[in-house]
VEXDREN-2710 file (C-alpha; in Angstrom, 1 decimal):
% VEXDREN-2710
k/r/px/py/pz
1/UNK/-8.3/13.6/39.6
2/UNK/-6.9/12.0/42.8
3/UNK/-4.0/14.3/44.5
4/UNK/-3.1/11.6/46.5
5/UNK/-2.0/9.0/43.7
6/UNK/2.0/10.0/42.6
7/UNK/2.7/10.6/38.8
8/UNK/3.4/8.3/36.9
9/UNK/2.6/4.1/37.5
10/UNK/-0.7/4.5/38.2
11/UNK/-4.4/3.5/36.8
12/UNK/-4.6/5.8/34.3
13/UNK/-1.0/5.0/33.2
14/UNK/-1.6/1.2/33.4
15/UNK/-5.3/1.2/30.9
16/UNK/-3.4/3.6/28.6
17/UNK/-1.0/1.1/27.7
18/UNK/-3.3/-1.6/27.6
19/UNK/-5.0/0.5/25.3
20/UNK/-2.3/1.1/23.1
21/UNK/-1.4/-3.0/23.0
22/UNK/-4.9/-3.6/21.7
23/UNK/-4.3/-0.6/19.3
24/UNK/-1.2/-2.5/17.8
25/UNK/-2.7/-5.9/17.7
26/UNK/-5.6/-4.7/16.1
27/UNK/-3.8/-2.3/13.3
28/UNK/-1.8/-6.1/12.7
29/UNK/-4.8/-8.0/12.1
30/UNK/-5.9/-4.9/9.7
31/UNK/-3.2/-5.1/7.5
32/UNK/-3.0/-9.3/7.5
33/UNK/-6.9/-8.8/6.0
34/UNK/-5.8/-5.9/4.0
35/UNK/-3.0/-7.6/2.5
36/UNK/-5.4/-10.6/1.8
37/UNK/-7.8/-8.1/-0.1
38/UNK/-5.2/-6.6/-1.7
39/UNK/-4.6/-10.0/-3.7
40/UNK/-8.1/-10.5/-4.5
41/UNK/-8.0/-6.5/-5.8
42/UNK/-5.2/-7.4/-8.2
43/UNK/-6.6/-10.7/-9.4
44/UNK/-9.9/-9.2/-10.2
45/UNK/-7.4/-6.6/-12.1
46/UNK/-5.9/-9.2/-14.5
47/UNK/-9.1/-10.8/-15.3
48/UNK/-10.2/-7.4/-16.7
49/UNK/-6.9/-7.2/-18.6
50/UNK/-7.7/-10.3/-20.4
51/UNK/-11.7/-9.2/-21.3
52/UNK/-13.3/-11.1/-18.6
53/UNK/-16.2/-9.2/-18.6
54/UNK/-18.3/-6.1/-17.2
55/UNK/-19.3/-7.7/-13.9
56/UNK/-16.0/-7.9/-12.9
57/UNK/-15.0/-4.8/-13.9
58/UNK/-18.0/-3.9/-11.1
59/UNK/-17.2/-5.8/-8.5
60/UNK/-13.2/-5.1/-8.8
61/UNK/-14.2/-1.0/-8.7
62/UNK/-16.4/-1.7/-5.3
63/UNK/-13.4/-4.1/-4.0
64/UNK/-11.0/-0.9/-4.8
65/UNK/-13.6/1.5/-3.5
66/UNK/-14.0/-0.3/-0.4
67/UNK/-10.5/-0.8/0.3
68/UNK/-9.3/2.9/-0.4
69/UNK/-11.9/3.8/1.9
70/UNK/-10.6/2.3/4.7
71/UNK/-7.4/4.3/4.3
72/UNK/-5.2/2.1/1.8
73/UNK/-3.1/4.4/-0.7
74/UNK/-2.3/2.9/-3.8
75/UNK/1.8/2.8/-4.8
76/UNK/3.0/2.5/-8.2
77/UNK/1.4/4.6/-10.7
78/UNK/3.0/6.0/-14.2
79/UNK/4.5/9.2/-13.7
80/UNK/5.3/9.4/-10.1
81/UNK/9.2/9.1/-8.7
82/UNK/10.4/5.4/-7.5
83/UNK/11.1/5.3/-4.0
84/UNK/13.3/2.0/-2.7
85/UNK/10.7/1.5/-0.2
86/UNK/7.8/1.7/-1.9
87/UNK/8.9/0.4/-5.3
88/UNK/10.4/-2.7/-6.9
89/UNK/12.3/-2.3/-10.1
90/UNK/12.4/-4.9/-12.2
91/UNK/13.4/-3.3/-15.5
92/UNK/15.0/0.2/-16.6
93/UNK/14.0/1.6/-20.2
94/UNK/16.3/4.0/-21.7
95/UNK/14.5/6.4/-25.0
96/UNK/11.5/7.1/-23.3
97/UNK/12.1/10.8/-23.0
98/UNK/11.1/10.9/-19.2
99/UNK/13.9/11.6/-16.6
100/UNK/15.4/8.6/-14.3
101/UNK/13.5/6.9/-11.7
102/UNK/10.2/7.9/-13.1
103/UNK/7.7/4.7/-13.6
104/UNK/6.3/4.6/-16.9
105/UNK/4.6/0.8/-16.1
106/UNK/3.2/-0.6/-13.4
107/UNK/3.6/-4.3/-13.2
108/UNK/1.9/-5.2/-10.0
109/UNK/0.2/-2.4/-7.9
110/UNK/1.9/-1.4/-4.4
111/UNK/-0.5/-0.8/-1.4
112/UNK/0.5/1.4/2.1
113/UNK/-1.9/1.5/5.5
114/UNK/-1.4/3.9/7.9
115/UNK/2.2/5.1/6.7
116/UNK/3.3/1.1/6.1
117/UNK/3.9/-0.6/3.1
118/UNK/1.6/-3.7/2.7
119/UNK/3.6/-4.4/-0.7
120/UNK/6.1/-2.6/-2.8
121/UNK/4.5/-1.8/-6.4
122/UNK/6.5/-3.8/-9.1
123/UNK/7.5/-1.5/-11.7
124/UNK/9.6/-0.7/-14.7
125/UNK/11.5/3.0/-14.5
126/UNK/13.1/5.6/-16.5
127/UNK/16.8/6.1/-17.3
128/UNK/18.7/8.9/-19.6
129/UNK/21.6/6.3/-19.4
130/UNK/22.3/3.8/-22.3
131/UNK/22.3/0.5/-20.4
132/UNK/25.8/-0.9/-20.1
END
């Protein structure tokens, strides 16, 4: 390392941050495809709902695979705790015998990348209340 150069301003200092822009712009254009696949992961899902067949069914577990892989976690699934940040209520069933804010359906599967949520999960929650 040079002694000569003062700490702080220089070279090393200078490519660092250019580094850490193309980081960013590249983890932005990740999640704009990942949000994109996301889509095409839940579409394939609803198609399987209605019986559309086993080829589907393959191509929407190597979609999942693929995506998981690549360090998507999946939001929304029956039994964990809704979060406001992660999940979007949309309904609140009382008798169900499981305590409030749990999910007990998932409407539309939530998706986070790298600590950022891509989309909320749509879901329907828990409540010991009567509804009012």
């Amino acid at each position: 390392m040079n002694q000569n150069r003062p700490p702080g301003g220089g070279l090393e200092d200078l490519l660092a941050l250019q580094f850490q822009d193309q980081l960013a712009e590249q983890d932005e254009q990740t999640q704009g495809l990942l949000k994109a696949i996301v889509d095409v992961v839940d579409a394939f899902g609803r198609l399987l709902a209605e019986g559309q067949g086993e080829n589907i069914r393959l191509i929407d577990q190597q979609l999942k695979k693929a995506v998981l892989e690549q360090g998507v976690e999946l939001i929304g699934i029956p039994g964990e705790s809704a979060e406001p940040g992660t999940h979007l209520v949309t309904e609140v069933r009382t008798g169900t015998g499981r305590p409030d804010e749990e999910v007990v359906e998932v409407l539309q599967q939530g998706y986070r990348f790298r600590g950022r949520v891509l989309r909320p999960a749509t879901v329907i929650v828990a409540t010991q209340e009567e509804a009012r």
